[in-house]
LOVODREN-158238 format. One record per residue: residue in one letter; x, y, z of N, C-alpha, C, O in turn; residue number from 0. Coordinates in steps of 0.02 Angstrom, whole numbers, plus 50000, padded with zeros to 5 digits. Each point is the difference from the previous one (the first is absolute). Example, Ala and Ser with C-alpha at 12.3 -4.5 7.8 and 13.67 -1.06 7.14 Angstrom:
BEGIN
 resn   n.x   n.y   n.z  ca.x  ca.y  ca.z   c.x   c.y   c.z   o.x   o.y   o.z resi
    A 50660 49716 50390 49955 50059 50000 50045 50060 50000 50052 49999 50033    0
    S 49930 50054 49931 50042 50059 50003 49961 50055 50037 50025 50055 50008    1
REM end
This chain:
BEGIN
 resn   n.x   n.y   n.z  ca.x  ca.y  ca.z   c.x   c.y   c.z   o.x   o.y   o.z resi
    X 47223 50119 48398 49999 49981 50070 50063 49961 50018 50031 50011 50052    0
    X 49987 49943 49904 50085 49968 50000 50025 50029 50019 50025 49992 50056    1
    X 49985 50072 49895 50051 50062 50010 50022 50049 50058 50049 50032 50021    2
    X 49849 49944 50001 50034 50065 50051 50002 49947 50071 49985 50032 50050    3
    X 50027 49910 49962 50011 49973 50043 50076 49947 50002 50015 49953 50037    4
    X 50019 50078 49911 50051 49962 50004 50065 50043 50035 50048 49970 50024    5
    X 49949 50103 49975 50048 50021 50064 49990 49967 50064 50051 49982 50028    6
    X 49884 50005 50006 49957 49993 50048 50043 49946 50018 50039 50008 50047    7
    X 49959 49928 49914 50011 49931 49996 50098 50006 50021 50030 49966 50042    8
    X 49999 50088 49915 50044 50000 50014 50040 50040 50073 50055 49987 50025    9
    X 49905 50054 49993 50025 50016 50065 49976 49947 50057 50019 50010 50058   10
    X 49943 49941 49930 49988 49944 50042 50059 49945 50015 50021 49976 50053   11
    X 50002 50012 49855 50037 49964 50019 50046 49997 50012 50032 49948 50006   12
    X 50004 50150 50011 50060 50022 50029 49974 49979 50077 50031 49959 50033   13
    X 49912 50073 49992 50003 49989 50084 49991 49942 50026 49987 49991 50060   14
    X 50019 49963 49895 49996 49941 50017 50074 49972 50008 50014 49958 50044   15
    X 50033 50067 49910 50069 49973 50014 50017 50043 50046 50012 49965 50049   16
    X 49999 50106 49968 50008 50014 50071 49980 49967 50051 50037 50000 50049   17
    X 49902 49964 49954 49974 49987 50047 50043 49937 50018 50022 49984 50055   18
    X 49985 49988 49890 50005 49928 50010 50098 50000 50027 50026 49953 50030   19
    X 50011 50117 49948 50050 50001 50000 50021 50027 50089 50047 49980 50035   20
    X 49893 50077 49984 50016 50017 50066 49973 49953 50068 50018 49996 50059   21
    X 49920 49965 49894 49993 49949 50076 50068 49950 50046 50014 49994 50059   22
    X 50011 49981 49889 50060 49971 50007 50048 50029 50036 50023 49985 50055   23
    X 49989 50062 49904 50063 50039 50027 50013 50024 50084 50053 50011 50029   24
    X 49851 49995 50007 50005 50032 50053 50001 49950 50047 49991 50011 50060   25
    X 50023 49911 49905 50031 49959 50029 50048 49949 49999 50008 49944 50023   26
    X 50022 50102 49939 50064 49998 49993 50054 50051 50022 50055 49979 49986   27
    X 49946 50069 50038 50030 50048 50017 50067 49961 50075 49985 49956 50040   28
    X 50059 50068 49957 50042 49982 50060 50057 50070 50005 50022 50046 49965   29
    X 49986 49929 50100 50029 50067 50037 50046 49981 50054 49978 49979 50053   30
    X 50084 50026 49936 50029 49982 50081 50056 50050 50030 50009 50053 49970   31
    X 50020 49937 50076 50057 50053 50003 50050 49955 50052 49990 49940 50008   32
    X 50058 50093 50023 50047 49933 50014 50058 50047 50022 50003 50059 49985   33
    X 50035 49912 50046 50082 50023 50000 50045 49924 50002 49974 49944 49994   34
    X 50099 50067 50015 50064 49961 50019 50052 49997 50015 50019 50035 50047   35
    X 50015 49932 49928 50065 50004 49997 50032 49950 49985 49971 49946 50000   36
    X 50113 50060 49981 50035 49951 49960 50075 50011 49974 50039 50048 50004   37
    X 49966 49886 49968 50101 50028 49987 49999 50065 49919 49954 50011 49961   38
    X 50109 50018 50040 50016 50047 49957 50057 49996 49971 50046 50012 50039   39
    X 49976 49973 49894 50067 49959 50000 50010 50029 49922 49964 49984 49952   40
    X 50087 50056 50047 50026 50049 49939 50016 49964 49941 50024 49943 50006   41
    X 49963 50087 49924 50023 49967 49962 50038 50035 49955 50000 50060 50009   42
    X 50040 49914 49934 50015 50036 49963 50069 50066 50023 50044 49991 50042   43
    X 49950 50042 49935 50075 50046 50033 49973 50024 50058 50033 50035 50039   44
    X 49911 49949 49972 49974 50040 50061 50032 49946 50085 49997 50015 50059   45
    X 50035 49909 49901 50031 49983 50062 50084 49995 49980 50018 50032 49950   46
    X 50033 49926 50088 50041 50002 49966 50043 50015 50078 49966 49971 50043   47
    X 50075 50053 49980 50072 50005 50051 49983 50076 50022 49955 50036 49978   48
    X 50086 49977 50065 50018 50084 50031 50071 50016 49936 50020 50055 49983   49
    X 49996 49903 50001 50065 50023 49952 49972 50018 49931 50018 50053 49974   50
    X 49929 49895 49988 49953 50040 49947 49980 50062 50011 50003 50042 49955   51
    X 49970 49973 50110 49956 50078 50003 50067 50056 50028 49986 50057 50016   52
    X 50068 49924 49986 50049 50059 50002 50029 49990 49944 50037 50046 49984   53
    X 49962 49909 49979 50041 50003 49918 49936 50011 49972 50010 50018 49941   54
    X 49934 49980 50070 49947 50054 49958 49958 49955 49944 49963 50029 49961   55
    X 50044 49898 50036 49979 49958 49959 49932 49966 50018 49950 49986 49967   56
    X 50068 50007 50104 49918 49970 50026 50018 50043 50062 50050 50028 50021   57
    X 49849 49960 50007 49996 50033 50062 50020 49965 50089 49998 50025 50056   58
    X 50020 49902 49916 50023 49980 50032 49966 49980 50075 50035 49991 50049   59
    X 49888 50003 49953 49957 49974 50045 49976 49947 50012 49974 49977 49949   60
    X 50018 49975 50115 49981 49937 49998 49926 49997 50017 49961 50040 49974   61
    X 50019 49916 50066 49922 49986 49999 49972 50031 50077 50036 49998 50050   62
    X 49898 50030 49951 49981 50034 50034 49919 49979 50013 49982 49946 49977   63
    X 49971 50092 50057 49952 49985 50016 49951 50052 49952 50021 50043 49961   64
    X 49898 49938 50055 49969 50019 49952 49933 50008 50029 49978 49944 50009   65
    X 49990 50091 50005 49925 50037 50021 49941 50008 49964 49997 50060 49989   66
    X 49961 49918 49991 49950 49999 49942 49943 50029 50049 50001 49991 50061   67
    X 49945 50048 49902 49918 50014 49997 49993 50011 49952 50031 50033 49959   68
    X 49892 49921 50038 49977 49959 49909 49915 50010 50005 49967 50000 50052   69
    X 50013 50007 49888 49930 50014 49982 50007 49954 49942 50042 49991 49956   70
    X 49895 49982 50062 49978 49939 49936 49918 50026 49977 49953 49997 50040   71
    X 50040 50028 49892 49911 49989 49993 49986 49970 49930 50038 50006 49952   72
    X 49911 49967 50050 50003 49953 49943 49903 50014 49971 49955 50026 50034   73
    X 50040 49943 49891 49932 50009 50005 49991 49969 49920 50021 50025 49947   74
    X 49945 49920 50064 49983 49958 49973 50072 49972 49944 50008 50031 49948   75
    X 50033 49920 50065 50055 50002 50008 50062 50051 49981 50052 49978 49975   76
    X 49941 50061 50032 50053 50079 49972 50038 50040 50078 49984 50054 50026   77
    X 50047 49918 49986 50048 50002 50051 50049 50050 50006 50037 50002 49951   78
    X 49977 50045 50098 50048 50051 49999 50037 49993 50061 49989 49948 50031   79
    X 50050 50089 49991 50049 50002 50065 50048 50065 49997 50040 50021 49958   80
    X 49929 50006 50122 50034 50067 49977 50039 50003 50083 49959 49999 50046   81
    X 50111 50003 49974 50056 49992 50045 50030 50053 50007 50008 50042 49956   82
    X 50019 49962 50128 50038 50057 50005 50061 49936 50025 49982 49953 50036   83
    X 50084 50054 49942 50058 49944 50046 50059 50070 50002 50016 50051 49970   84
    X 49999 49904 50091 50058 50028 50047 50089 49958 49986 50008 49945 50027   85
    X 50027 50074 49948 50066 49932 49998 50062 50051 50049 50001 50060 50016   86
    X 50038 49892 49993 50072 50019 50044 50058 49935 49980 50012 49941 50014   87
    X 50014 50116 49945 50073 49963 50011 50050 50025 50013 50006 50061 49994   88
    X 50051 49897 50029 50055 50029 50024 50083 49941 49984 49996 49940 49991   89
    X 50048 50087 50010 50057 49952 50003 50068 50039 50059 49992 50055 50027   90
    X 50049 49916 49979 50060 50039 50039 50080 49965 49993 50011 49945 50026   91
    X 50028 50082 49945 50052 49961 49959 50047 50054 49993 49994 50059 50017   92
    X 50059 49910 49952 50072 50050 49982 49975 50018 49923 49969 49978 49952   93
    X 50073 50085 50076 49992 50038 49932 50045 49968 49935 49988 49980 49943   94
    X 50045 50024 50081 50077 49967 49957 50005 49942 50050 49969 49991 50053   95
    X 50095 49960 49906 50009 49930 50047 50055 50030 50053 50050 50029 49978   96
    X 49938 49962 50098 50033 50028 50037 50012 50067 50011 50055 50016 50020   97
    X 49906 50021 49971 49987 50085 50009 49938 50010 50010 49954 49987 49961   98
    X 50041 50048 50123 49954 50023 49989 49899 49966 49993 49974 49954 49968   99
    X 50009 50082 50066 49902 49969 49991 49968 50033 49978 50022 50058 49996  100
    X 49915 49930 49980 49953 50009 49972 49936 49980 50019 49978 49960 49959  101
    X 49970 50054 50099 49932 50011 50018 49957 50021 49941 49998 50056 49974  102
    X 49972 49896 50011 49936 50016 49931 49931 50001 50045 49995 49974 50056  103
    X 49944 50068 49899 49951 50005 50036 49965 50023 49940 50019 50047 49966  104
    X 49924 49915 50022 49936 50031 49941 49945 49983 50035 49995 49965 50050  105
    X 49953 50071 49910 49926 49986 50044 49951 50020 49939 50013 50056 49979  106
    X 49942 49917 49992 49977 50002 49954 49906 50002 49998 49963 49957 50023  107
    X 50024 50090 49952 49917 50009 50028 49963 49980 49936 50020 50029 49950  108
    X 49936 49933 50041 49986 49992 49927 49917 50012 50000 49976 49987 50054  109
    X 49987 50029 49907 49932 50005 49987 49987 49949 49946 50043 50005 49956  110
    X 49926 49963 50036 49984 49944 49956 49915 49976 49957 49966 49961 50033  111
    X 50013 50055 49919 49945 49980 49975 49988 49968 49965 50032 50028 49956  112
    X 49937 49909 50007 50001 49953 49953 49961 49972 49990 49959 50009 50045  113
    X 50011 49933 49894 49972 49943 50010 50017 49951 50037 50053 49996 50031  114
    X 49883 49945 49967 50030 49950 50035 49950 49939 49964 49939 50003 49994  115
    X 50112 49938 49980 49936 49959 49974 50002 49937 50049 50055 49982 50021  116
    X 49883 49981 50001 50017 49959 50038 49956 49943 49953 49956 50001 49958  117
    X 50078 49957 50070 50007 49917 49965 49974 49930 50077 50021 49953 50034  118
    X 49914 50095 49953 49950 49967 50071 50008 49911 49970 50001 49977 49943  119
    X 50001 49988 50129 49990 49906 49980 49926 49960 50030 50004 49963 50049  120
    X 49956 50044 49931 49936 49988 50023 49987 49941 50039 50012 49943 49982  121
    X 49960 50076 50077 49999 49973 50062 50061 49997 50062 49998 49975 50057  122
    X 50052 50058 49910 50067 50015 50041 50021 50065 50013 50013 50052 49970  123
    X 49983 49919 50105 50025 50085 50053 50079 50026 49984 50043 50025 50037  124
    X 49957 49962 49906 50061 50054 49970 49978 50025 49920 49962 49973 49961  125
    X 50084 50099 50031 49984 50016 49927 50035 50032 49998 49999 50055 50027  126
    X 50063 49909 49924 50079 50025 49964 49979 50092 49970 49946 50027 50010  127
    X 50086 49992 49970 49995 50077 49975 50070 50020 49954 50059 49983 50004  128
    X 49907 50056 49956 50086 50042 49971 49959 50058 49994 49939 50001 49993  129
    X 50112 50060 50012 49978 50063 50003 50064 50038 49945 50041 49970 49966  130
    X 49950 50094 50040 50043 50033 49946 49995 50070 50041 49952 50009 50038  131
    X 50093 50036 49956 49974 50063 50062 50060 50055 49953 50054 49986 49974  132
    X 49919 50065 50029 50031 50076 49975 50034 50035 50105 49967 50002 50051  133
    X 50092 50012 49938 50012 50028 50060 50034 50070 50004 50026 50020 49948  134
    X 49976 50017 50104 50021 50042 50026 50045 49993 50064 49982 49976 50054  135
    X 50090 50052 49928 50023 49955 50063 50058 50075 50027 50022 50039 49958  136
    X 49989 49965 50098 50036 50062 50014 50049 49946 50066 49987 49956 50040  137
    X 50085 50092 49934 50054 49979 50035 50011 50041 50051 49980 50057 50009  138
    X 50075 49890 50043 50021 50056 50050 50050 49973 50041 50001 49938 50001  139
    X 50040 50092 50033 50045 49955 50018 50073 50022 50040 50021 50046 49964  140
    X 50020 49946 50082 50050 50008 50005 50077 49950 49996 49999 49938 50001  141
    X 50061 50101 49993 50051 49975 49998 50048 50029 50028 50009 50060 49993  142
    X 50042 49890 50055 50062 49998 50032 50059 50002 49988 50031 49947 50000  143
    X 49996 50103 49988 50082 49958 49980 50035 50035 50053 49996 50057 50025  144
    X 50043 49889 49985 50061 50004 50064 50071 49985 49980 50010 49954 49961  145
    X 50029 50073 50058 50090 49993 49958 49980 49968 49921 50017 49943 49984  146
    X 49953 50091 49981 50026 49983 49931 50011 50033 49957 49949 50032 49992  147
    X 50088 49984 49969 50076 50025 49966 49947 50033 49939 49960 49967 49966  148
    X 50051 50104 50032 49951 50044 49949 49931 50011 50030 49957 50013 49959  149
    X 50029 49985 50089 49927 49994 50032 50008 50062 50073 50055 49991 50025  150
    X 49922 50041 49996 50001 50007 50072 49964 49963 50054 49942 49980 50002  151
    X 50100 50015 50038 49941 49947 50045 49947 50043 50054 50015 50038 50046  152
    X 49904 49934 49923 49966 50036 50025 49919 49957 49977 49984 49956 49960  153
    X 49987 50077 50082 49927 49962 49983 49958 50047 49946 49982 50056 50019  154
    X 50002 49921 49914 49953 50019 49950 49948 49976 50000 49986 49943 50017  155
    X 49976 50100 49961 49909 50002 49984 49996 49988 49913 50039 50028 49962  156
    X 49923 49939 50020 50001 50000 49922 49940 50029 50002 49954 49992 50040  157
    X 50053 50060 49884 49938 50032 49995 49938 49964 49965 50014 49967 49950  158
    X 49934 50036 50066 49926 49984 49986 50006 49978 49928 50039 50027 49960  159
    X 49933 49937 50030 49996 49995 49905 49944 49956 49980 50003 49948 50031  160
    X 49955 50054 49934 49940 49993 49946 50016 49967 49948 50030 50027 49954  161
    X 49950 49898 50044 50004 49969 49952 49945 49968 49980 49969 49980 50049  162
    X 49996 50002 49881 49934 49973 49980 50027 49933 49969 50032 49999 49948  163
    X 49951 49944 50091 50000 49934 49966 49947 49962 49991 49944 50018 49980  164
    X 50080 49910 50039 49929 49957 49960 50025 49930 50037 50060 49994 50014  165
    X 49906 49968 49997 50005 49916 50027 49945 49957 49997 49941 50016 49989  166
    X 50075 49943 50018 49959 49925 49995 49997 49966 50083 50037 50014 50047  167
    X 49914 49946 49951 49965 49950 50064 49975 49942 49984 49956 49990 49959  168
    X 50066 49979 50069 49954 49924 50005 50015 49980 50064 50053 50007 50030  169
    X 49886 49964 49990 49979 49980 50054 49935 49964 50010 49962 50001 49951  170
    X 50022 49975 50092 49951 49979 50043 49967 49997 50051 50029 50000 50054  171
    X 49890 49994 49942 49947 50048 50038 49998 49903 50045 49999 49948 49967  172
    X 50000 50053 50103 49970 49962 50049 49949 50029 50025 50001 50060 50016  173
    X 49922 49883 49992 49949 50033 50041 50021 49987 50075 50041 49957 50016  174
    X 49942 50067 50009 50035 49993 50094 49920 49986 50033 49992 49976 50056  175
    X 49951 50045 49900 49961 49989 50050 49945 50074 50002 50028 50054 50003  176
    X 49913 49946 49996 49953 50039 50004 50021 50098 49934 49984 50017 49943  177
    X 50052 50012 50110 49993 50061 49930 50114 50005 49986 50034 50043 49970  178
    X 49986 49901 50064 50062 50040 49987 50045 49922 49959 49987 49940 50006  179
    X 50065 50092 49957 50037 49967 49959 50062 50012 50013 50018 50049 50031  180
    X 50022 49905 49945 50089 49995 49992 50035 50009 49936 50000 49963 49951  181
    X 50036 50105 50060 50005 50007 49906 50078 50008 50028 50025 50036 50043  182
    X 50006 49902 49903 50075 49968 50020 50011 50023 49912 49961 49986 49955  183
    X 50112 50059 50040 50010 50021 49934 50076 49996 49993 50035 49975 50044  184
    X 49990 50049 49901 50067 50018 49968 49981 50050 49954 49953 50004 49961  185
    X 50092 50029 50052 50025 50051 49957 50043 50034 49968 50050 50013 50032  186
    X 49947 50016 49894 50072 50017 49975 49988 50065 49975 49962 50010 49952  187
    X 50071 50035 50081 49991 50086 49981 50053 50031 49952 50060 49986 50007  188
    X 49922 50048 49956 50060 50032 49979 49985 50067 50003 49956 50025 49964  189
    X 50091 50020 50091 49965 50036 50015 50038 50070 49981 49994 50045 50042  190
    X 50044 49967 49902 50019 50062 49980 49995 49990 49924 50050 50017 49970  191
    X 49893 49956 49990 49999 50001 49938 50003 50057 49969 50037 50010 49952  192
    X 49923 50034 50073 49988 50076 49969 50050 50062 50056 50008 49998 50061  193
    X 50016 50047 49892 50022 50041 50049 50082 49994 50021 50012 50042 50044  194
    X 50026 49933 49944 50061 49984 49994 50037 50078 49995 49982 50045 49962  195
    X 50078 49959 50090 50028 50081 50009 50067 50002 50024 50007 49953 50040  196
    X 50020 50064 49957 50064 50023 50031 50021 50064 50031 50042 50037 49975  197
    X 49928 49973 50080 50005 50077 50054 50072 50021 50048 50026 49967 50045  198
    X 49989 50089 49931 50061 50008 50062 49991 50078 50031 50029 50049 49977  199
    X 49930 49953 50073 49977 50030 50042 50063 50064 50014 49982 50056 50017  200
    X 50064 49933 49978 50071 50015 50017 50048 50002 49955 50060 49998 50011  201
    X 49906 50008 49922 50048 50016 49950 50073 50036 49983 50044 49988 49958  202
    X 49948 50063 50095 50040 50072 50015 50064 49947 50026 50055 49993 49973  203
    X 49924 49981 50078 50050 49976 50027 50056 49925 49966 50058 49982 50009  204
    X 49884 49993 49951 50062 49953 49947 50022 49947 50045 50055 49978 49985  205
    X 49907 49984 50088 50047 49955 50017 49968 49919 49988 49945 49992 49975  206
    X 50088 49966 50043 49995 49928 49987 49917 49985 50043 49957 49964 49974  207
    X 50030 50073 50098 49959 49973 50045 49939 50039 49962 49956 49958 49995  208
    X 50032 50073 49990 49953 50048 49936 49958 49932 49962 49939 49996 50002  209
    X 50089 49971 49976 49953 49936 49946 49985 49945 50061 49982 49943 49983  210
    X 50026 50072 50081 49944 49956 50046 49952 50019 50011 49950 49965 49997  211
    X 50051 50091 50016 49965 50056 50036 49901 49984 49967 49948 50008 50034  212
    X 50057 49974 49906 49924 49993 49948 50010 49938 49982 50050 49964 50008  213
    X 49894 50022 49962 49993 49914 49983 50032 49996 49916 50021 49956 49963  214
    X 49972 50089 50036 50072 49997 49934 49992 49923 49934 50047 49965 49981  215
    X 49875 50029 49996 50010 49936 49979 49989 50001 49909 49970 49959 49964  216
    X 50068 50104 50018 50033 49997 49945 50071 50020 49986 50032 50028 50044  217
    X 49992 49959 49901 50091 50016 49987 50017 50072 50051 49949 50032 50012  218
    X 50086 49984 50004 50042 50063 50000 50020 50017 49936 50045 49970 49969  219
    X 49920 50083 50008 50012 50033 49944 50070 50040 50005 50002 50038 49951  220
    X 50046 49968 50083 50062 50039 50009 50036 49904 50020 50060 49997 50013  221
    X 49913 49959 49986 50063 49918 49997 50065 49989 49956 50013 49989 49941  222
    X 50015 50018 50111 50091 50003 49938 50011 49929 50026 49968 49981 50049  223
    X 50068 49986 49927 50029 49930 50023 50060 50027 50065 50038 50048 49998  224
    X 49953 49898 50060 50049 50039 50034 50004 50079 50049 50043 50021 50039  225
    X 49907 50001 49944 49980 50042 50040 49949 49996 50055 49940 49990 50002  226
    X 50128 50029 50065 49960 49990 50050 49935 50047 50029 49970 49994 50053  227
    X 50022 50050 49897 49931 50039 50033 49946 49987 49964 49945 50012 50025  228
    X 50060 49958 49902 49945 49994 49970 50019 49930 49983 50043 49982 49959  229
    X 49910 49974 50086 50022 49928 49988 49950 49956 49985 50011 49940 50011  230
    X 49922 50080 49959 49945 49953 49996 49972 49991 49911 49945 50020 49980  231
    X 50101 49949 49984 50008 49975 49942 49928 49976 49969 50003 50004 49939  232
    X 49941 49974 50083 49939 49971 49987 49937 50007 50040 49998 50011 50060  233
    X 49949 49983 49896 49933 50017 50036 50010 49923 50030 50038 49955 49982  234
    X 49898 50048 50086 50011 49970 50027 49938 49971 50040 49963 50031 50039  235
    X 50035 49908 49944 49894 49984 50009 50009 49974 50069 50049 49972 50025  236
    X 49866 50052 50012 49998 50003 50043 49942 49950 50022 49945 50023 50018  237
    X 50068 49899 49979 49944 49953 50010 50016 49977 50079 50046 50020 50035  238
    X 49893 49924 49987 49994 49989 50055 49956 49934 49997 49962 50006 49952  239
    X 50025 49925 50083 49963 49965 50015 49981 49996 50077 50032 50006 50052  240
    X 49902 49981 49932 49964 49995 50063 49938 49927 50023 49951 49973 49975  241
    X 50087 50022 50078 49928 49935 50009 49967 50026 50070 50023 50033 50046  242
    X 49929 49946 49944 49957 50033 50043 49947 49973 50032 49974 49956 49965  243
    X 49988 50054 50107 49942 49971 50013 49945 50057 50026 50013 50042 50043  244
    X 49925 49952 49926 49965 50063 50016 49927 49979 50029 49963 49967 49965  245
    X 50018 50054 50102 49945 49974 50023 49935 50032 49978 49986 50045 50039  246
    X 49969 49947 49912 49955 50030 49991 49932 49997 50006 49979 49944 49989  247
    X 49975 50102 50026 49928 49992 50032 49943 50036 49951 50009 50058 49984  248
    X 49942 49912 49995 49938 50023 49943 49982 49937 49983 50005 49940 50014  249
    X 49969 50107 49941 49929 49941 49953 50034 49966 49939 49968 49962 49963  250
REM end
């Protein structure tokens, strides 16, 4: 009789830890969603002069603005965050010193998913956070050049490009009051980890304005020292910081 009541005993004391594991949880569950906006400020070769991004070393962009919509759900503390952000940057400068301009223009679409651990302070309407996020980020962008020497002057489109990166967040959650919060952050993207290329759309033709034309953010595999058509000597990382304020509404 032991015997045959000790499976019995044991599927009890499985539905008992479900039980005891899902009561909780279904109050614990949270859900919010949100949008913003905020500064966008390049890092790495990705900022740098209009004279870096025609000598081909950096891209030569300054700080720009930044568009966020954010999903937060959490459940029994196990926290995720899944973002679509918008960035724009731009610079406008001589190509060379005294020759000639240069109109820069990028626009950057990113998809974003991650953890998020938060570091709640009990009894206080704030709760610090760090997050970690896998991204998807697609470029786009145009460029100007006007009287400068090897270039034609004319307005370019840069072509589309697909890059898979990764970044970090920290920030902090303000309660504002009944279902909505203040989520005030920073951020540091790096957003061409994977995927690194060197495209010349226009190969046939062999000219200098050919390696603007794509985001070009590995060597030129044809780089001679000194050569003005193949002039981009190094891969070339493509980071960004962001601070941000995002108004968000849920449980």
């Amino acid at each position: 009789m032991h015997a045959t009541n000790k499976p019995f005993v044991q599927i009890l004391g499985i539905l008992s830890i479900v039980i005891i594991l899902v009561t909780p949880a279904q109050s614990q569950i949270t859900f919010q969603v949100g949008a913003g906006a905020g500064l966008a400020m390049p890092a790495s070769d990705y900022s740098g002069t209009t004279v870096d991004f025609y000598n081909g070393s950096k891209y030569g962009l300054k700080s720009g603005f930044t568009l966020n919509a954010k999903v937060r759900a959490g459940i029994l503390g196990l926290r995720g965050a899944g973002e679509v952000n918008y960035s724009s940057f731009s610079n406008t400068g001589e190509a060379l010193p005294g020759q000639g301009s240069v109109d820069i223009s990028q626009k950057v679409l990113s998809l974003k998913v991650g953890p998020e651990l938060s570091l709640g302070l009990p009894l206080m309407p704030i709760a610090p956070y760090f997050g970690a996020n896998i991204a998807l980020n697609r470029f786009s962008g145009t460029v100007k050049f006007q009287g400068v020497s090897k270039v034609p002057s004319a307005s370019y489109d840069l072509k589309s490009a697909t890059r898979i990166g990764f970044g970090f967040t920290g920030g902090v959650v303000l309660k504002l009051g009944g279902f909505t919060t203040l989520d005030v952050s920073a951020a540091y993207d790096l957003m061409n980890a994977s995927g690194k290329t060197w495209e010349d759309d226009n190969l046939n033709l062999d000219q200098r304005i050919d390696s603007y034309l794509t985001l070009n953010d590995d060597k030129d595999p044809l780089y001679k020292s000194g050569d003005d058509k193949h002039f981009i000597s190094n891969s070339r990382s493509i980071n960004a910081i962001q601070i941000r304020a995002t108004l968000m509404i849920g449980l």
